[in-house]
C-alpha positions in Angstrom: -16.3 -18.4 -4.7 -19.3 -16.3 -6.1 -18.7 -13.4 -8.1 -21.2 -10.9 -9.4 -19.9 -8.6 -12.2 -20.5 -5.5 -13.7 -19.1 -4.2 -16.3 -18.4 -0.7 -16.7 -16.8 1.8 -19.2 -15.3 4.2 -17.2 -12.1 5.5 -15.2 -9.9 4.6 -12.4 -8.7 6.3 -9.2 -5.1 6.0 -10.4 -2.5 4.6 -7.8 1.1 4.5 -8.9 4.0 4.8 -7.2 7.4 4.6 -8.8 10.4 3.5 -6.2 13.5 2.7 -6.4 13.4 -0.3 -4.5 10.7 -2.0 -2.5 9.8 -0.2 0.3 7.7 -0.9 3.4 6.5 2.3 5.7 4.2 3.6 8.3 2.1 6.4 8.0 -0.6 7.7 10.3 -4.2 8.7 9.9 -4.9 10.1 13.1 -4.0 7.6 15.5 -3.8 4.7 13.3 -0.8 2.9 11.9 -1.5 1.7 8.4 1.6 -0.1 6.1 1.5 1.3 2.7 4.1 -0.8 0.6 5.0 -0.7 -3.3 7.4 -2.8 -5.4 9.9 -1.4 -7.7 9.4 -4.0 -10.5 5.6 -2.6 -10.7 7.0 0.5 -12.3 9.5 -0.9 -14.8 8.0 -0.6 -18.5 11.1 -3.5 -19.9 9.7 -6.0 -17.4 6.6 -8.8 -19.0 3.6 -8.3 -17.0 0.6 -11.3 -16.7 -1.9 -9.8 -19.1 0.2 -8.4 -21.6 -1.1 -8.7 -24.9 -4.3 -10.3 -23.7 -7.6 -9.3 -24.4 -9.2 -8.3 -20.9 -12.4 -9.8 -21.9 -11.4 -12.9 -22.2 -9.5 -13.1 -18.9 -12.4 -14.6 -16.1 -12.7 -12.9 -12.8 -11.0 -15.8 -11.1 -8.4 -14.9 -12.9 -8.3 -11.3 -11.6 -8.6 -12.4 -8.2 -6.0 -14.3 -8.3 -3.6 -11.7 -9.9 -5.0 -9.3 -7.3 -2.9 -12.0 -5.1 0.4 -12.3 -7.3 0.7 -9.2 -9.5 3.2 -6.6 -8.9 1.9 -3.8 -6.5 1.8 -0.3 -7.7 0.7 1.2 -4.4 -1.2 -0.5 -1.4 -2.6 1.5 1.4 -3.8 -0.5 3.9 -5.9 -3.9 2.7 -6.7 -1.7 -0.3 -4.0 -2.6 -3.7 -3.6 -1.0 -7.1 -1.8 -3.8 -9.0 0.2 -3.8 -12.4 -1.6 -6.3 -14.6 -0.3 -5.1 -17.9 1.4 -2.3 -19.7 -1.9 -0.8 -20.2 -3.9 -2.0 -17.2 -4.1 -1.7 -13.4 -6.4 -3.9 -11.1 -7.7 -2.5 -8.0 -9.1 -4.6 -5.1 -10.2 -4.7 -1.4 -12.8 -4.9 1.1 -12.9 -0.7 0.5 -13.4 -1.3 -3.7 -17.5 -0.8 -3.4 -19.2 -0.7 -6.8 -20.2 2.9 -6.2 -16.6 3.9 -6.8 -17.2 2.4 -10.3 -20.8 3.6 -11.4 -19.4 6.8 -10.1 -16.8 6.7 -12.7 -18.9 5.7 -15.1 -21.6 8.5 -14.7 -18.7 11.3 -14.9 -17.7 9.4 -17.9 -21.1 9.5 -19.9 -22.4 12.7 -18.4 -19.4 15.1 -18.2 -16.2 16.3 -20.2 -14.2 15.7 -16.9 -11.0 13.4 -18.1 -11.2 10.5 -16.1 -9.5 6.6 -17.2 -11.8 4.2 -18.3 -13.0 1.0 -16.2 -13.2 -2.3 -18.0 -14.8 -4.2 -15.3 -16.1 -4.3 -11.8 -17.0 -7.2 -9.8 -17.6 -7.9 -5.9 -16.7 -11.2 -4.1 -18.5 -12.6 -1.4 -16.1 -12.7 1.8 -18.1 -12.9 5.1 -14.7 -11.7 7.0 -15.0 -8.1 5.5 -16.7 -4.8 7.0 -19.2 -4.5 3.6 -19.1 -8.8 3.2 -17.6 -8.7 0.1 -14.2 -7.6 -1.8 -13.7 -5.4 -5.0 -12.0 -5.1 -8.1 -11.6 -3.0 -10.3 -9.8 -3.3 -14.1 -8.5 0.4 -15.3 -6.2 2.1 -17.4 -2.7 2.6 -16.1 -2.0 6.5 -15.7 1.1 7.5 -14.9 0.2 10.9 -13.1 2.7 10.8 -10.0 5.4 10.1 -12.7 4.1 13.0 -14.6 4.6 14.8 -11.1 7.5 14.0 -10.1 9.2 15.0 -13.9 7.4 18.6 -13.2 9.1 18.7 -9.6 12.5 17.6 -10.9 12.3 20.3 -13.7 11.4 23.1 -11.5 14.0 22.1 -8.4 16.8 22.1 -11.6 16.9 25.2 -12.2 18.4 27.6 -9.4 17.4 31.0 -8.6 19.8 33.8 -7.1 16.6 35.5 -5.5 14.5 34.6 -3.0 11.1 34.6 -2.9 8.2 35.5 -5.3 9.8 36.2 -8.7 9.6 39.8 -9.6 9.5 40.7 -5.8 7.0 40.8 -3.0 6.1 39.4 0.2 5.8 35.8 0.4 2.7 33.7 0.7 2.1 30.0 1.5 2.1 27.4 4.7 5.4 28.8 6.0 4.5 32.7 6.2 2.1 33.1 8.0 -1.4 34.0 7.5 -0.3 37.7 7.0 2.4 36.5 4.6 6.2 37.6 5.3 9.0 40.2 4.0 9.8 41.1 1.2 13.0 39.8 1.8 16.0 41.7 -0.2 18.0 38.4 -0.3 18.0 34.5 0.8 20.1 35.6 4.5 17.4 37.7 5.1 15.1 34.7 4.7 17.1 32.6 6.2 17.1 35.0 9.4 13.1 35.0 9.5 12.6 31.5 9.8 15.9 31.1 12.5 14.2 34.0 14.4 10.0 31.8 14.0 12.3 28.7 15.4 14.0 30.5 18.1 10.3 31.8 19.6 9.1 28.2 19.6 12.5 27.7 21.7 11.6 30.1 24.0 8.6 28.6 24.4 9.0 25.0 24.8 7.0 24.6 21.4 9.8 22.9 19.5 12.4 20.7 20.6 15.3 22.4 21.6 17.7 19.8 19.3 16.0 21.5 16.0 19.1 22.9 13.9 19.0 26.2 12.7 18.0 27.4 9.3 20.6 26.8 6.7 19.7 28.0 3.6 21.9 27.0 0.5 20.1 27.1 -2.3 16.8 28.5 -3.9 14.9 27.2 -6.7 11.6 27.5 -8.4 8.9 26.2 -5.6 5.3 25.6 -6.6 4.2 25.2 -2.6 0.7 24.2 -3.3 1.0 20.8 -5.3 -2.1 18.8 -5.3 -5.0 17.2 -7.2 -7.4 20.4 -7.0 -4.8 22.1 -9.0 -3.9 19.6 -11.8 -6.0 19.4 -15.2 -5.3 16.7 -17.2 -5.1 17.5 -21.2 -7.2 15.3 -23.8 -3.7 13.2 -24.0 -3.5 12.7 -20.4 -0.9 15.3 -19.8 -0.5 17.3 -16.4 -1.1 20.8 -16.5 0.1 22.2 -13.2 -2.1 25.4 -12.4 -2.3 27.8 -9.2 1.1 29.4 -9.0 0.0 31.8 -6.6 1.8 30.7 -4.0 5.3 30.1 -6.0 8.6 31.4 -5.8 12.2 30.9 -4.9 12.7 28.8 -2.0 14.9 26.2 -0.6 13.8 22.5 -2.4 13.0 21.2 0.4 10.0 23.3 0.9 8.1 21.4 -1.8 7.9 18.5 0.3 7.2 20.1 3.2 4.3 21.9 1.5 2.7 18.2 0.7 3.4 16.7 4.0 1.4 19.5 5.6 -1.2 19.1 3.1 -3.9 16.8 4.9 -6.5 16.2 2.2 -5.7 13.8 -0.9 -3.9 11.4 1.2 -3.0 8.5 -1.2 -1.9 11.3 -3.7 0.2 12.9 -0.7 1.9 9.7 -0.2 2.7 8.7 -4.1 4.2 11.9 -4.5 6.6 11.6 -1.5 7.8 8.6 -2.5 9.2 10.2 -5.4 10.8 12.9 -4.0 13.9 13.8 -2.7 13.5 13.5 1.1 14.9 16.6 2.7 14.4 14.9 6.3 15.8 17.4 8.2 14.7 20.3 6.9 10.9 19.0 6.7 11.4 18.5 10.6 12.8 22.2 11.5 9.5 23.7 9.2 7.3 21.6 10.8 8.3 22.6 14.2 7.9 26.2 13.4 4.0 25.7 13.6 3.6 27.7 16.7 5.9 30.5 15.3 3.5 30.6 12.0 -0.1 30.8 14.0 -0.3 32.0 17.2 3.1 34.4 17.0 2.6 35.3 13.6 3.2 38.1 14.1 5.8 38.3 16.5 
């Protein structure tokens, strides 16, 4: 095995995932079924991982590819892993892990004030059988930024609001209202009616399955709707600062996770975050299949 090696001093693309349990499950880029998978021990802090305590530079890169083969998996998408090598440290491989990804890293590190986690090494190994002829890895700081999401979710889906809608009153805004937004509504039935009279035109038009249950709204809490990368900053201690609140209000929980699922860029992001949510199946299905309701009888 031939390795060449570069090291850099700069950050990761940070994959975590905390679960529960191990968990195996499809998702679908287009038409493509990809396995993403996760382990549970990968996220417990009282568990001994390999390189605890171990200066990185001393450990070879055989070594790291062979814990990119046994080490606890925080998140894999694909053939692409991010692995739990420490308490500190993350190693990320595959035939996708290009050095670009690194050097880019390492040029926003030097050149801008842009927080990103630093990169202790990067290395490619041959491997004929790959699209690029090689595989990556990476060794980065562990950042816990899906946990950090998750907390700010559970916080804001604790607290329960007798309204509905944007606090302080008005007509609501976000993936679920149209483009011209919707109301004001004067109370959570009259919400509730809206959305039952959306899935009831779809109905009528064969543009949702006719087994969709009505709306059933129970309960309303504080709802961010727009939760994604492009509106977190990250504070000089690596804190989450949630921003973009335009679109927030008083809504049923389950919108949250709706609001990601129908959000089609930051993918791996997309997928950490519903894993740490509350699932809300049912009620992610009957918003979903109000999409003809929301465009093209907007409206109506």
């Amino acid at each position: 095995m031939r390795t060449s090696h570069h090291e850099l001093q700069t950050g990761p693309e940070i994959q975590h995932l905390p679960q529960p349990l191990m968990h195996c499950f499809p998702t679908q880029p287009e038409n493509l079924l990809i396995l993403t998978f996760s382990q549970a021990r990968s996220k417990d802090d009282t568990n001994i991982f390999p390189l605890d305590g171990v200066d990185i530079e001393s450990v070879s890169n055989e070594e790291l590819v062979r814990l990119g083969e046994t080490a606890s998996v925080l998140y894999q998408i694909g053939s692409s892993k991010v692995l739990r090598i420490s308490h500190d440290l993350v190693l990320k491989c595959g035939p996708l892990v290009l050095p670009s990804e690194g050097r880019a890293l390492e040029f926003v590190r030097a050149k801008t004030s842009i927080l990103v986690p630093r990169v202790y090494r990067s290395f490619q190994v041959d491997d004929p059988f790959e699209y690029y002829g090689t595989r990556g890895y990476l060794v980065m700081d562990y950042d816990d930024v899906i946990c950090q999401t998750a907390v700010i979710i559970k916080q804001l889906q604790s607290i329960p609001i007798p309204t509905a809608g944007p606090l302080g009153g008005g007509p609501c805004r976000g993936k679920f209202f149209t483009d011209y937004g919707a109301g004001p509504f004067n109370s959570g039935a009259e919400m509730e009616a809206w959305f039952n009279h959306k899935l009831k035109i779809c109905k009528d038009y064969n543009q949702a399955p006719q087994d969709i249950p009505p709306f059933d709204f129970q309960k309303f809490v504080l709802v961010h709707q727009d939760i994604s990368p492009r509106n977190m900053i990250l504070d000089a201690t690596g804190k989450v600062c949630l921003i973009d609140w335009a679109h927030a209000g008083a809504y049923p929980p389950a919108f949250e996770r709706a609001a990601i699922v129908e959000q089609h860029r930051f993918p791996e992001f997309n997928e950490m975050t519903l894993h740490v949510m509350p699932e809300y199946d049912v009620e992610v299905r009957q918003l979903q299949s109000i999409g003809y309701g929301l465009s093209v009888a907007g409206l109506a």
